[in-house]
PAZA-78196 format. One record per residue (C-alpha): x, y negated, z. Coordinates in nm, 3 decimals, decimal comma, padded with zeros to 5 digits. Layout:
residues N
X / Y / Z;
...
END
This chain:
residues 322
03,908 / 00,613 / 00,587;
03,667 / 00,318 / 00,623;
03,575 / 00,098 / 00,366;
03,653 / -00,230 / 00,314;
03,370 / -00,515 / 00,271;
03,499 / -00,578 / -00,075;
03,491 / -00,244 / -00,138;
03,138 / -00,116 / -00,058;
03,023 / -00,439 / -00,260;
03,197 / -00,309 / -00,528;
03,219 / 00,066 / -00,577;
02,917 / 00,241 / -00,779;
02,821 / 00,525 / -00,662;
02,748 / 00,847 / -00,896;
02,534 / 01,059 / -00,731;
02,478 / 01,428 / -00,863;
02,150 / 01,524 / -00,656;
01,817 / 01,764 / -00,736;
01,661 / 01,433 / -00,841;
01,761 / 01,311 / -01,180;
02,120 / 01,137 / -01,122;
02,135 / 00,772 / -01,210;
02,137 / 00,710 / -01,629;
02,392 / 00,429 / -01,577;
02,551 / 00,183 / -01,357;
02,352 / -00,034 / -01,140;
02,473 / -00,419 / -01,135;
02,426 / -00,634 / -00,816;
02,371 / -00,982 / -01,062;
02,122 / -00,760 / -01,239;
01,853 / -01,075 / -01,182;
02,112 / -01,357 / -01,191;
01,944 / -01,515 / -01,521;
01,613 / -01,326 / -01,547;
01,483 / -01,406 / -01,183;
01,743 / -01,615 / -00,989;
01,518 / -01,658 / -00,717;
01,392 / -01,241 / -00,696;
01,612 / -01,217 / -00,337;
01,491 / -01,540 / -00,173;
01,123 / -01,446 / -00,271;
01,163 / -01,067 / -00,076;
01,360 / -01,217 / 00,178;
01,101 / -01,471 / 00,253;
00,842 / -01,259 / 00,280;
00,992 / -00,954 / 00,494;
01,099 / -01,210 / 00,753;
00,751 / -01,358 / 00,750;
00,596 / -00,998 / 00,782;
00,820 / -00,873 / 01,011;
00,746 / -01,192 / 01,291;
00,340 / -01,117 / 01,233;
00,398 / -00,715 / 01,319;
00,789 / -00,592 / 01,494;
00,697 / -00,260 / 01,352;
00,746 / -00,378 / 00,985;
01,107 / -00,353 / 00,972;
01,149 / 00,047 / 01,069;
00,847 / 00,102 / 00,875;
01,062 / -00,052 / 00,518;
01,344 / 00,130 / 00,630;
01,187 / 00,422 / 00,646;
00,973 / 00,349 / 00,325;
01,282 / 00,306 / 00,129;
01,517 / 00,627 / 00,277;
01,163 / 00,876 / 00,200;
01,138 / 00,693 / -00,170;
01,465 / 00,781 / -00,280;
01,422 / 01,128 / -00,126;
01,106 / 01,260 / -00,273;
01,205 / 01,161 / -00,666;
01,456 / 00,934 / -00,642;
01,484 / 00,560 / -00,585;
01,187 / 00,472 / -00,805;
00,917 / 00,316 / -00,646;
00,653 / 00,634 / -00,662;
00,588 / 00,633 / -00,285;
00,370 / 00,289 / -00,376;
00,165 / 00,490 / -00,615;
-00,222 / 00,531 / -00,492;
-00,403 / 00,849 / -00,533;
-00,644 / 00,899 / -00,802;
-00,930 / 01,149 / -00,827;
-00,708 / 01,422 / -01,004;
-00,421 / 01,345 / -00,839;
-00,296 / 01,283 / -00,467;
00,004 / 01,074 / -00,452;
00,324 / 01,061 / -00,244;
00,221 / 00,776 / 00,024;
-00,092 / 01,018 / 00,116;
00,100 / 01,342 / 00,173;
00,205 / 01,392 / 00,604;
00,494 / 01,314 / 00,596;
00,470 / 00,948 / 00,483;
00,161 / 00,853 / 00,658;
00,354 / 00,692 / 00,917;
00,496 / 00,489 / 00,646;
00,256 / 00,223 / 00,636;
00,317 / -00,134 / 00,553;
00,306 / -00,109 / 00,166;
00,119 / -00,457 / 00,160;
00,465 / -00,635 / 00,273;
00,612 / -00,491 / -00,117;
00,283 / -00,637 / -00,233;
00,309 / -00,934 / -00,153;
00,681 / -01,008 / -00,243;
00,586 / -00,806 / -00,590;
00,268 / -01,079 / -00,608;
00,467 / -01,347 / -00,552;
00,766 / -01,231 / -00,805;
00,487 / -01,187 / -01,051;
00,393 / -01,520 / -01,018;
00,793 / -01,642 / -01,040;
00,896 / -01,399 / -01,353;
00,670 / -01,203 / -01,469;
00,709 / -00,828 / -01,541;
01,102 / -00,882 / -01,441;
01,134 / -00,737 / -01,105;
01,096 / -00,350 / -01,048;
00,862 / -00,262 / -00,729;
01,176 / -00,002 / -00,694;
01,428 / -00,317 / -00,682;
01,181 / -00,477 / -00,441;
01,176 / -00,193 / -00,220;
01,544 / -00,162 / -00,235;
01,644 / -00,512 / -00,116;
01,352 / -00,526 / 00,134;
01,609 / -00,230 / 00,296;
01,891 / -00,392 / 00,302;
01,740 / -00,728 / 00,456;
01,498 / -00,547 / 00,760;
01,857 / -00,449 / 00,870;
02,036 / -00,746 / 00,826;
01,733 / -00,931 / 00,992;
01,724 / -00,741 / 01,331;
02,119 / -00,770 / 01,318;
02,281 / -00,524 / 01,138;
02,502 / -00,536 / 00,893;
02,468 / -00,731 / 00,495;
02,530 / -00,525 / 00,182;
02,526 / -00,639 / -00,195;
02,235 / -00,433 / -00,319;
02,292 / -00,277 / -00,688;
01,974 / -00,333 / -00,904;
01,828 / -00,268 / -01,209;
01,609 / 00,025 / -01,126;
01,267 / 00,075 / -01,295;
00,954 / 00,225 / -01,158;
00,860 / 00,594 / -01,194;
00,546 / 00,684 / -01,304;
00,497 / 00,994 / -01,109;
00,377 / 01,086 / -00,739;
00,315 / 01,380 / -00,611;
00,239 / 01,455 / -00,199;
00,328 / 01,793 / -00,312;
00,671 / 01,693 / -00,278;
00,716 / 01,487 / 00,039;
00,752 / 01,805 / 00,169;
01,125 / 01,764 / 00,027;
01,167 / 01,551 / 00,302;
01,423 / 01,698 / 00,626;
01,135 / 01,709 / 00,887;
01,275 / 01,590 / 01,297;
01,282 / 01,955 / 01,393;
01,572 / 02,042 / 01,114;
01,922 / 02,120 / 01,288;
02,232 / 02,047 / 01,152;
02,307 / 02,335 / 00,913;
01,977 / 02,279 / 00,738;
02,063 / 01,856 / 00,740;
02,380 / 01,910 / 00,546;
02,209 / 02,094 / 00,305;
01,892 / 01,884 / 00,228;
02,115 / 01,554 / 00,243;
02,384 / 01,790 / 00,016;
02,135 / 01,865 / -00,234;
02,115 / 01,484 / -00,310;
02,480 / 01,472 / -00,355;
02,488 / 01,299 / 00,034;
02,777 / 01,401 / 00,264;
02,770 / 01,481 / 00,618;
02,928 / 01,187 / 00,700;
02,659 / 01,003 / 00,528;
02,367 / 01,216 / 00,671;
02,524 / 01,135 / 01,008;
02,549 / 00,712 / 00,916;
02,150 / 00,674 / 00,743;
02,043 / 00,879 / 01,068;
02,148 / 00,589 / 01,281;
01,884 / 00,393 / 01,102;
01,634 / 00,513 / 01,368;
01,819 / 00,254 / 01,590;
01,496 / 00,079 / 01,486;
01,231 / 00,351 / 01,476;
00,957 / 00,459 / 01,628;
00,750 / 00,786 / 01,646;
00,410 / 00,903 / 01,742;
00,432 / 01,209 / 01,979;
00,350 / 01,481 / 01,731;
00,716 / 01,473 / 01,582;
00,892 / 01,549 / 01,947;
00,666 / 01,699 / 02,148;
00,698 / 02,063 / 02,119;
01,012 / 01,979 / 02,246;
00,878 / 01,851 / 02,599;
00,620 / 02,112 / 02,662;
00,681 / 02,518 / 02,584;
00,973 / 02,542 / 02,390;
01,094 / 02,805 / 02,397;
01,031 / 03,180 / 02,576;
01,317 / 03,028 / 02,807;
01,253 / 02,721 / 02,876;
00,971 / 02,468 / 02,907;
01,148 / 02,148 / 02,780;
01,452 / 02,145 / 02,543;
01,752 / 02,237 / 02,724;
01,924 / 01,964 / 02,515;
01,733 / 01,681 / 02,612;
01,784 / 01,475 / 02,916;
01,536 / 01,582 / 03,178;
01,476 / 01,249 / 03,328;
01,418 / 01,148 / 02,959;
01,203 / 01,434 / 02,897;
00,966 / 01,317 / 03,177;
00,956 / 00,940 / 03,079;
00,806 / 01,111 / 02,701;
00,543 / 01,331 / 02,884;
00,428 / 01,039 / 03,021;
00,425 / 00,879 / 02,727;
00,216 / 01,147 / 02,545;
-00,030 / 01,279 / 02,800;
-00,204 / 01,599 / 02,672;
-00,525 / 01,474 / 02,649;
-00,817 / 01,459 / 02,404;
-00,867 / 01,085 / 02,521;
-00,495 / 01,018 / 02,381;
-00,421 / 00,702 / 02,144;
-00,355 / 00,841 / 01,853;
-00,093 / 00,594 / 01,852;
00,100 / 00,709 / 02,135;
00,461 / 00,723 / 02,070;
00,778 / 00,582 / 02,207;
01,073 / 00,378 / 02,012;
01,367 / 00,591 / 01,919;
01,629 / 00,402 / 02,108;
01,610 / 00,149 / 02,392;
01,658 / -00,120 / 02,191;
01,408 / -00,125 / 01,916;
01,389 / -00,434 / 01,724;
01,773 / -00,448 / 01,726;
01,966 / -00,277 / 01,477;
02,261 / -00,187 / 01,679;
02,482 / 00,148 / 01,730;
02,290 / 00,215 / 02,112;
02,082 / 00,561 / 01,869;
02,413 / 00,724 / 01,874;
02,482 / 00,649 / 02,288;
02,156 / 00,778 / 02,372;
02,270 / 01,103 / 02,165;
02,574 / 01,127 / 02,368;
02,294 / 01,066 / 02,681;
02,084 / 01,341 / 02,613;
01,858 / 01,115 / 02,487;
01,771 / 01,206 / 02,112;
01,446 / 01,164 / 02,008;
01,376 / 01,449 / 01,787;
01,531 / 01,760 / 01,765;
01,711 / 01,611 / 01,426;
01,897 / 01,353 / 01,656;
01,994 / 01,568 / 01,936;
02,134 / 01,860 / 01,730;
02,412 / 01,578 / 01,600;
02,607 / 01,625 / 01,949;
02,582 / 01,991 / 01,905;
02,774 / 02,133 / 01,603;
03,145 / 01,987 / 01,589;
03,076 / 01,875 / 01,217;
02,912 / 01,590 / 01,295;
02,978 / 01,558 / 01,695;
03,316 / 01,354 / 01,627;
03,115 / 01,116 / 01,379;
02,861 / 01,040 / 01,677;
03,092 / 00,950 / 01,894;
03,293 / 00,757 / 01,695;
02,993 / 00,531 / 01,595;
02,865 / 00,530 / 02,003;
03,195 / 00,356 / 02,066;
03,277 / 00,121 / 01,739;
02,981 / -00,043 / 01,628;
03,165 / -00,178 / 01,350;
03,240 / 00,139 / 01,183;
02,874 / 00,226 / 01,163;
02,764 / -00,100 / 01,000;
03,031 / -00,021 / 00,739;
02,946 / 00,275 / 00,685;
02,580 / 00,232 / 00,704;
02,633 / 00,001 / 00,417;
02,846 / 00,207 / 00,211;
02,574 / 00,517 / 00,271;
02,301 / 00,301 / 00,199;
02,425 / 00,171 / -00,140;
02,489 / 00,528 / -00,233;
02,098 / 00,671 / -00,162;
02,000 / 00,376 / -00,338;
02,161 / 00,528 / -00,672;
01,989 / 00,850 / -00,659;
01,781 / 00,970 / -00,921;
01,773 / 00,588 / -01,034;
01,567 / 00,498 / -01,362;
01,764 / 00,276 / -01,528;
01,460 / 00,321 / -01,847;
01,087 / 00,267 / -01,811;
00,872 / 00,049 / -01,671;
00,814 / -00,254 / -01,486;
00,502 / -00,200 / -01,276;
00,282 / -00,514 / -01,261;
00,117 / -00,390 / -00,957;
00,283 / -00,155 / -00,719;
-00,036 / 00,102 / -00,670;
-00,099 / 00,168 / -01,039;
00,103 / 00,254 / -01,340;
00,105 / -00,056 / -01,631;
END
Protein backbone atom coordinates (compact mmCIF):
# COMPACT_ATOMS: atom_id res chain seq x y z
CA UNK A 1 0.00 0.00 0.00
CA UNK A 2 1.34 3.51 -0.70
CA UNK A 3 2.03 5.94 1.73
CA UNK A 4 0.44 8.87 2.49
CA UNK A 5 2.34 12.43 2.49
CA UNK A 6 1.59 12.73 6.14
CA UNK A 7 2.75 9.58 6.63
CA UNK A 8 6.29 9.37 5.17
CA UNK A 9 6.80 12.84 7.04
CA UNK A 10 6.04 11.15 9.95
CA UNK A 11 7.02 7.52 10.35
CA UNK A 12 10.74 6.78 11.73
CA UNK A 13 12.25 4.31 10.31
CA UNK A 14 14.30 1.50 12.37
CA UNK A 15 16.63 0.07 10.29
CA UNK A 16 18.48 -3.27 11.36
CA UNK A 17 21.46 -3.28 8.70
CA UNK A 18 25.43 -4.57 8.80
CA UNK A 19 26.12 -0.93 9.65
CA UNK A 20 25.44 0.03 13.20
CA UNK A 21 21.46 0.62 13.35
CA UNK A 22 20.42 4.08 14.36
CA UNK A 23 21.00 4.77 18.50
CA UNK A 24 17.69 6.70 18.55
CA UNK A 25 15.07 8.53 16.76
CA UNK A 26 15.90 11.14 14.33
CA UNK A 27 13.63 14.47 14.62
CA UNK A 28 12.86 16.59 11.48
CA UNK A 29 12.81 20.13 13.90
CA UNK A 30 16.12 18.77 15.11
CA UNK A 31 17.63 22.56 14.16
CA UNK A 32 14.38 24.50 14.82
CA UNK A 33 16.11 26.58 17.81
CA UNK A 34 19.81 25.75 17.39
CA UNK A 35 20.13 26.81 13.60
CA UNK A 36 16.72 28.00 12.24
CA UNK A 37 18.20 29.01 9.18
CA UNK A 38 20.57 25.39 8.60
CA UNK A 39 17.91 24.42 5.47
CA UNK A 40 17.80 27.83 3.74
CA UNK A 41 21.71 28.03 4.00
CA UNK A 42 22.08 24.25 2.03
CA UNK A 43 19.32 25.05 -0.06
CA UNK A 44 20.87 28.22 -1.19
CA UNK A 45 23.87 26.95 -1.99
CA UNK A 46 22.96 23.54 -3.92
CA UNK A 47 20.73 25.61 -6.18
CA UNK A 48 23.57 28.05 -6.74
CA UNK A 49 26.02 25.06 -7.46
CA UNK A 50 23.85 23.15 -9.34
CA UNK A 51 23.11 26.35 -12.12
CA UNK A 52 27.24 26.84 -12.32
CA UNK A 53 27.71 22.81 -13.19
CA UNK A 54 24.08 20.44 -14.23
CA UNK A 55 26.18 17.57 -13.11
CA UNK A 56 26.05 18.64 -9.38
CA UNK A 57 22.76 17.35 -8.60
CA UNK A 58 23.35 13.38 -9.61
CA UNK A 59 26.70 13.79 -8.27
CA UNK A 60 24.89 14.71 -4.31
CA UNK A 61 22.57 12.12 -4.96
CA UNK A 62 24.87 9.78 -5.50
CA UNK A 63 27.26 11.18 -2.72
CA UNK A 64 24.59 10.73 -0.21
CA UNK A 65 23.05 6.94 -1.34
CA UNK A 66 27.25 5.62 -1.31
CA UNK A 67 27.62 7.52 2.34
CA UNK A 68 25.02 5.75 3.98
CA UNK A 69 26.15 2.52 2.28
CA UNK A 70 29.77 2.23 3.11
CA UNK A 71 29.28 2.97 7.19
CA UNK A 72 26.22 4.40 7.48
CA UNK A 73 24.76 7.88 7.10
CA UNK A 74 27.69 9.64 8.74
CA UNK A 75 29.48 11.89 6.74
CA UNK A 76 32.91 9.62 6.30
CA UNK A 77 32.82 9.73 2.48
CA UNK A 78 34.03 13.68 3.09
CA UNK A 79 36.98 12.41 4.99
CA UNK A 80 40.51 13.13 3.06
CA UNK A 81 43.21 10.63 3.03
CA UNK A 82 46.11 10.92 5.22
CA UNK A 83 49.58 9.37 4.86
CA UNK A 84 48.62 6.16 6.92
CA UNK A 85 45.40 6.01 5.85
CA UNK A 86 43.36 6.15 2.44
CA UNK A 87 39.91 7.27 2.91
CA UNK A 88 36.48 6.41 1.45
CA UNK A 89 36.12 9.37 -1.27
CA UNK A 90 39.59 7.95 -2.83
CA UNK A 91 38.63 4.29 -3.15
CA UNK A 92 36.99 3.40 -7.20
CA UNK A 93 34.07 3.30 -6.56
CA UNK A 94 33.44 6.89 -5.38
CA UNK A 95 35.73 8.66 -7.64
CA UNK A 96 32.97 9.58 -9.78
CA UNK A 97 31.55 11.16 -6.79
CA UNK A 98 33.05 14.41 -7.04
CA UNK A 99 31.58 17.67 -6.00
CA UNK A 100 32.47 17.55 -2.23
CA UNK A 101 33.23 21.43 -2.40
CA UNK A 102 29.24 22.08 -2.81
CA UNK A 103 29.01 20.36 1.24
CA UNK A 104 31.88 22.76 1.83
CA UNK A 105 30.62 25.50 1.18
CA UNK A 106 27.08 25.14 2.77
CA UNK A 107 29.20 23.56 5.94
CA UNK A 108 31.43 27.11 5.63
CA UNK A 109 28.67 29.07 5.53
CA UNK A 110 26.67 27.15 8.52
CA UNK A 111 29.88 27.60 10.41
CA UNK A 112 29.72 31.05 10.02
CA UNK A 113 25.65 31.05 11.01
CA UNK A 114 25.97 28.50 14.20
CA UNK A 115 28.88 27.32 14.86
CA UNK A 116 29.74 23.64 15.52
CA UNK A 117 25.71 22.98 15.27
CA UNK A 118 25.21 21.42 11.98
CA UNK A 119 26.60 17.82 11.23
CA UNK A 120 28.46 17.59 7.64
CA UNK A 121 26.21 14.18 7.78
CA UNK A 122 22.90 16.44 8.23
CA UNK A 123 24.30 18.64 5.46
CA UNK A 124 24.78 15.89 3.19
CA UNK A 125 21.44 14.53 3.99
CA UNK A 126 19.26 17.54 3.12
CA UNK A 127 21.49 18.48 0.14
CA UNK A 128 19.65 14.86 -1.08
CA UNK A 129 16.52 15.58 -0.57
CA UNK A 130 16.68 19.19 -2.25
CA UNK A 131 18.91 18.11 -5.74
CA UNK A 132 15.62 16.09 -6.20
CA UNK A 133 13.16 18.42 -5.33
CA UNK A 134 15.15 21.03 -7.46
CA UNK A 135 15.17 19.17 -10.87
CA UNK A 136 11.40 18.29 -10.01
CA UNK A 137 10.93 15.50 -8.02
CA UNK A 138 9.28 15.03 -5.21
CA UNK A 139 9.76 17.08 -1.29
CA UNK A 140 10.35 15.01 1.83
CA UNK A 141 10.76 16.19 5.56
CA UNK A 142 14.32 15.11 6.18
CA UNK A 143 14.92 13.53 9.86
CA UNK A 144 18.14 15.05 11.42
CA UNK A 145 20.26 14.92 14.12
CA UNK A 146 23.02 12.75 12.81
CA UNK A 147 26.69 13.31 13.83
CA UNK A 148 29.81 12.76 11.86
CA UNK A 149 31.83 9.52 11.92
CA UNK A 150 35.25 9.61 12.40
CA UNK A 151 36.25 6.74 10.29
CA UNK A 152 36.96 6.13 6.41
CA UNK A 153 38.17 3.47 4.94
CA UNK A 154 38.34 2.88 0.73
CA UNK A 155 38.70 -0.59 1.89
CA UNK A 156 35.13 -0.65 2.22
CA UNK A 157 33.52 1.12 -0.74
CA UNK A 158 33.87 -2.05 -2.06
CA UNK A 159 30.51 -2.72 0.03
CA UNK A 160 28.99 -0.87 -2.52
CA UNK A 161 26.42 -3.10 -5.29
CA UNK A 162 28.67 -2.43 -8.38
CA UNK A 163 26.25 -1.79 -12.12
CA UNK A 164 27.07 -5.32 -13.16
CA UNK A 165 25.12 -6.94 -9.92
CA UNK A 166 21.75 -8.75 -11.02
CA UNK A 167 18.87 -8.93 -9.09
CA UNK A 168 19.46 -11.85 -6.69
CA UNK A 169 22.71 -10.30 -5.56
CA UNK A 170 20.67 -6.51 -5.28
CA UNK A 171 18.21 -7.91 -2.82
CA UNK A 172 20.79 -9.12 -0.82
CA UNK A 173 23.30 -6.16 -0.58
CA UNK A 174 20.21 -3.66 -0.20
CA UNK A 175 18.79 -6.65 2.44
CA UNK A 176 21.81 -6.59 4.41
CA UNK A 177 21.03 -2.86 5.25
CA UNK A 178 17.65 -3.81 6.36
CA UNK A 179 16.35 -2.28 2.61
CA UNK A 180 13.51 -4.15 0.84
CA UNK A 181 13.16 -4.97 -2.67
CA UNK A 182 10.67 -2.64 -3.09
CA UNK A 183 12.97 -0.06 -1.84
CA UNK A 184 16.07 -1.27 -3.85
CA UNK A 185 13.74 -1.04 -6.84
CA UNK A 186 12.44 2.96 -5.76
CA UNK A 187 16.39 4.53 -4.77
CA UNK A 188 17.39 2.81 -8.23
CA UNK A 189 15.17 5.22 -10.03
CA UNK A 190 17.41 7.92 -8.70
CA UNK A 191 19.61 7.43 -11.81
CA UNK A 192 16.71 9.32 -13.57
CA UNK A 193 19.42 11.96 -13.07
CA UNK A 194 22.72 10.14 -13.55
CA UNK A 195 25.32 9.88 -15.58
CA UNK A 196 28.18 7.35 -16.24
CA UNK A 197 31.54 7.21 -17.85
CA UNK A 198 31.80 4.17 -20.23
CA UNK A 199 33.82 1.86 -18.04
CA UNK A 200 30.63 0.90 -15.90
CA UNK A 201 28.53 -0.43 -19.19
CA UNK A 202 30.72 -1.24 -21.63
CA UNK A 203 31.53 -4.82 -21.41
CA UNK A 204 28.11 -4.96 -22.04
CA UNK A 205 28.34 -3.43 -25.72
CA UNK A 206 31.41 -5.17 -26.90
CA UNK A 207 32.16 -9.22 -26.15
CA UNK A 208 29.85 -10.25 -23.71
CA UNK A 209 29.47 -13.12 -23.65
CA UNK A 210 30.83 -16.57 -25.64
CA UNK A 211 27.27 -16.00 -27.34
CA UNK A 212 26.85 -12.90 -28.03
CA UNK A 213 28.70 -9.66 -28.78
CA UNK A 214 26.34 -7.09 -27.10
CA UNK A 215 23.92 -7.90 -24.21
CA UNK A 216 21.04 -9.70 -25.47
CA UNK A 217 19.01 -7.55 -23.02
CA UNK A 218 19.80 -4.31 -24.23
CA UNK A 219 18.15 -2.55 -27.06
CA UNK A 220 20.31 -2.92 -30.12
CA UNK A 221 19.63 0.41 -31.60
CA UNK A 222 20.55 1.63 -28.04
CA UNK A 223 23.52 -0.45 -27.92
CA UNK A 224 24.89 1.29 -31.06
CA UNK A 225 24.06 4.95 -30.00
CA UNK A 226 26.66 3.84 -26.61
CA UNK A 227 29.44 2.46 -28.96
CA UNK A 228 29.41 5.56 -30.43
CA UNK A 229 29.51 7.16 -27.49
CA UNK A 230 32.60 5.26 -26.18
CA UNK A 231 34.82 4.66 -29.17
CA UNK A 232 37.63 2.14 -28.34
CA UNK A 233 40.31 4.28 -28.66
CA UNK A 234 43.46 5.33 -26.78
CA UNK A 235 42.63 9.03 -27.90
CA UNK A 236 39.19 8.61 -25.83
CA UNK A 237 38.01 11.47 -23.25
CA UNK A 238 38.34 10.01 -20.32
CA UNK A 239 35.16 11.61 -19.75
CA UNK A 240 33.16 9.88 -22.21
CA UNK A 241 29.93 8.70 -20.92
CA UNK A 242 26.29 9.09 -21.63
CA UNK A 243 23.29 10.22 -19.11
CA UNK A 244 21.33 7.34 -17.73
CA UNK A 245 17.97 8.34 -19.05
CA UNK A 246 16.89 10.75 -21.79
CA UNK A 247 16.01 13.22 -19.65
CA UNK A 248 18.86 14.07 -17.40
CA UNK A 249 18.49 17.12 -15.45
CA UNK A 250 14.84 16.14 -14.76
CA UNK A 251 13.99 13.99 -12.02
CA UNK A 252 11.11 12.22 -13.49
CA UNK A 253 9.92 8.35 -13.69
CA UNK A 254 11.21 8.19 -17.82
CA UNK A 255 14.61 5.55 -15.93
CA UNK A 256 11.98 3.02 -15.42
CA UNK A 257 10.35 3.44 -19.34
CA UNK A 258 13.63 3.14 -20.80
CA UNK A 259 13.89 -0.25 -18.66
CA UNK A 260 10.74 -1.41 -20.11
CA UNK A 261 12.61 -0.09 -23.67
CA UNK A 262 15.51 -2.09 -23.49
CA UNK A 263 17.20 0.77 -22.59
CA UNK A 264 18.97 0.24 -19.09
CA UNK A 265 22.09 1.62 -18.65
CA UNK A 266 24.00 -0.85 -16.70
CA UNK A 267 23.48 -4.27 -16.30
CA UNK A 268 21.98 -3.30 -12.59
CA UNK A 269 19.07 -1.43 -14.42
CA UNK A 270 18.27 -3.84 -17.07
CA UNK A 271 18.18 -6.99 -14.88
CA UNK A 272 14.99 -5.08 -13.01
CA UNK A 273 12.65 -6.18 -16.09
CA UNK A 274 14.04 -9.59 -15.82
CA UNK A 275 13.20 -11.44 -12.55
CA UNK A 276 9.33 -11.13 -11.69
CA UNK A 277 10.33 -9.77 -8.12
CA UNK A 278 10.89 -6.58 -9.10
CA UNK A 279 9.44 -6.56 -12.90
CA UNK A 280 5.81 -5.59 -11.54
CA UNK A 281 7.45 -2.67 -9.39
CA UNK A 282 9.06 -1.26 -12.76
CA UNK A 283 6.24 -1.13 -14.45
CA UNK A 284 4.15 0.17 -12.06
CA UNK A 285 6.49 3.23 -11.55
CA UNK A 286 6.93 3.52 -15.80
CA UNK A 287 3.21 4.20 -15.76
CA UNK A 288 2.36 6.28 -12.32
CA UNK A 289 4.86 8.74 -11.71
CA UNK A 290 3.26 9.56 -8.61
CA UNK A 291 3.79 6.35 -6.92
CA UNK A 292 7.51 6.59 -7.42
CA UNK A 293 7.89 10.07 -5.92
CA UNK A 294 6.10 8.60 -2.90
CA UNK A 295 7.86 6.03 -2.62
CA UNK A 296 11.13 7.50 -3.46
CA UNK A 297 10.50 9.62 -0.46
CA UNK A 298 9.47 7.08 1.88
CA UNK A 299 12.82 4.90 0.69
CA UNK A 300 14.89 7.78 0.97
CA UNK A 301 13.97 8.73 4.57
CA UNK A 302 14.58 5.16 5.48
CA UNK A 303 18.54 4.92 4.03
CA UNK A 304 18.92 8.06 5.67
CA UNK A 305 18.48 6.22 9.20
CA UNK A 306 21.00 3.65 8.65
CA UNK A 307 23.78 3.17 10.80
CA UNK A 308 22.96 6.87 12.02
CA UNK A 309 25.23 8.40 14.90
CA UNK A 310 23.04 9.99 16.96
CA UNK A 311 26.61 10.52 19.52
CA UNK A 312 29.89 12.12 18.51
CA UNK A 313 31.01 14.81 16.81
CA UNK A 314 30.33 17.83 14.99
CA UNK A 315 33.03 18.18 12.33
CA UNK A 316 34.15 21.82 11.88
CA UNK A 317 35.50 21.05 8.55
CA UNK A 318 34.19 18.26 6.44
CA UNK A 319 37.84 16.73 5.29
CA UNK A 320 39.31 16.36 8.79
CA UNK A 321 38.21 15.02 12.08
CA UNK A 322 37.83 18.04 15.04
Amino acid sequence: MALSKGLIFAIIFVVFAIVKPSEGALNAHYYDQSCPAAEKIILDTVRNASLYDPKVPARLLRMFFHDCFIRGCDASILLDSVVSNQAEKDGPPNISVRSFYVIEDAKKKLEKACPRTVSCADVIAIAARDVVTLSGGPYWSVLKGRKDGTVSLASESTNLPPPTFNVSQLIQSFAARGLSVKDMVTLSGGHTIGFSHCSSFEPRLQNFSKFHDIDPSMNYAFAQTLKKKCPRSTNRDKNAGTFLDSTASVFDNVYYKQILSGKGVFVSDQTLLGDSRTKKIVEKYAQDQKAFFREFAASMVKLGNIGVKETGQVRVNPRFIN
